[in-house]
C-alpha positions in Angstrom: -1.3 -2.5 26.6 0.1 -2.1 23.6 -1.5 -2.2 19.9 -0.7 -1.2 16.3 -2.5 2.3 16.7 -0.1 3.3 19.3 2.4 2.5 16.7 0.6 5.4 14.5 0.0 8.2 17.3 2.6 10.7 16.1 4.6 13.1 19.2 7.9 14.8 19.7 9.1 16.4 22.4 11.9 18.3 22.5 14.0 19.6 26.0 16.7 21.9 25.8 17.5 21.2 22.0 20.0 18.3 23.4 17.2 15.6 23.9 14.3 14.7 21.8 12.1 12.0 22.2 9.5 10.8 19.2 6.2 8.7 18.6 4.8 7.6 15.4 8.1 6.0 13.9 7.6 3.6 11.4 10.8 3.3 9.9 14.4 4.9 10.2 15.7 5.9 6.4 18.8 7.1 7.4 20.8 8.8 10.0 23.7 10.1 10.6 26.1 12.4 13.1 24.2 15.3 11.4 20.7 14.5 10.0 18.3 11.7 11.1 15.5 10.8 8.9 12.3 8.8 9.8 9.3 7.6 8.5 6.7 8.9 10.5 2.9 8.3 10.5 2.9 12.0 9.6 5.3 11.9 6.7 8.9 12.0 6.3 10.6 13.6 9.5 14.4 15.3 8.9 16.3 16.3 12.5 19.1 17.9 11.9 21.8 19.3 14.2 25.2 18.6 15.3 26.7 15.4 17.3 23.4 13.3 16.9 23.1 10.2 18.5 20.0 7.5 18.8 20.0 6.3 22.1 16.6 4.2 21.5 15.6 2.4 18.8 12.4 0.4 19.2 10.6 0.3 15.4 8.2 -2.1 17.1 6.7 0.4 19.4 7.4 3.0 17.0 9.9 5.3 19.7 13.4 6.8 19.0 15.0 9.1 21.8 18.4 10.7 20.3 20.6 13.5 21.9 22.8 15.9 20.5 22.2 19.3 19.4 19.1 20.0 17.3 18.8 23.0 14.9 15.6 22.1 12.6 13.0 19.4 12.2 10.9 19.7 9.3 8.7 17.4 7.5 7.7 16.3 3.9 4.9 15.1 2.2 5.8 11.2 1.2 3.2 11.8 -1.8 5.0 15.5 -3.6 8.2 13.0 -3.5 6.4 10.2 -5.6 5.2 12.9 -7.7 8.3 14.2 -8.6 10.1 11.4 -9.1 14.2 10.3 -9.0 15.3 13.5 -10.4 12.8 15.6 -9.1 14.1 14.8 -5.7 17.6 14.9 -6.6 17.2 18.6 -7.6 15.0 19.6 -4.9 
């Protein structure tokens, strides 16, 4: 069964750098052959790596699976980016 706080339960896994599998997605903000970004229940969530592709999308459940080569994930605080502001993010 699922509920909204499954929605919020926050995972990745990660095989071989090729697949990657993540919980906890509330949004997708952008994405690309080279950088995905998503809205996680954990803050903003950058991938990036080479060849990227999403192979599942489901925002409802809060899942995204993509393949492709993956060189760094790294997260940011969504509240230091409202702090800063336009340009303050712009020059980071």
């Amino acid at each position: 069964m699922n509920t909204a706080n499954d929605k919020k339960i926050h995972e990745i896994s990660l095989s071989v750098r090729k697949h990657m599998e993540i919980t906890g997605v509330l949004d997708v903000v952008s994405f690309d052959e080279l950088a995905v970004v998503l809205d996680t229940s954990c803050g903003e969530m950058t991938i990036e790596g080479k060849d990227i592709k999403i192979s599942v999308l489901d925002t409802d459940r809060g899942i995204v699976s993509l393949d492709g080569k993956v060189d760094a994930v790294y997260y940011s605080d969504p509240d230091e980016n409202k702090k800063r502001g336009l340009f303050g993010r712009l020059l980071k």
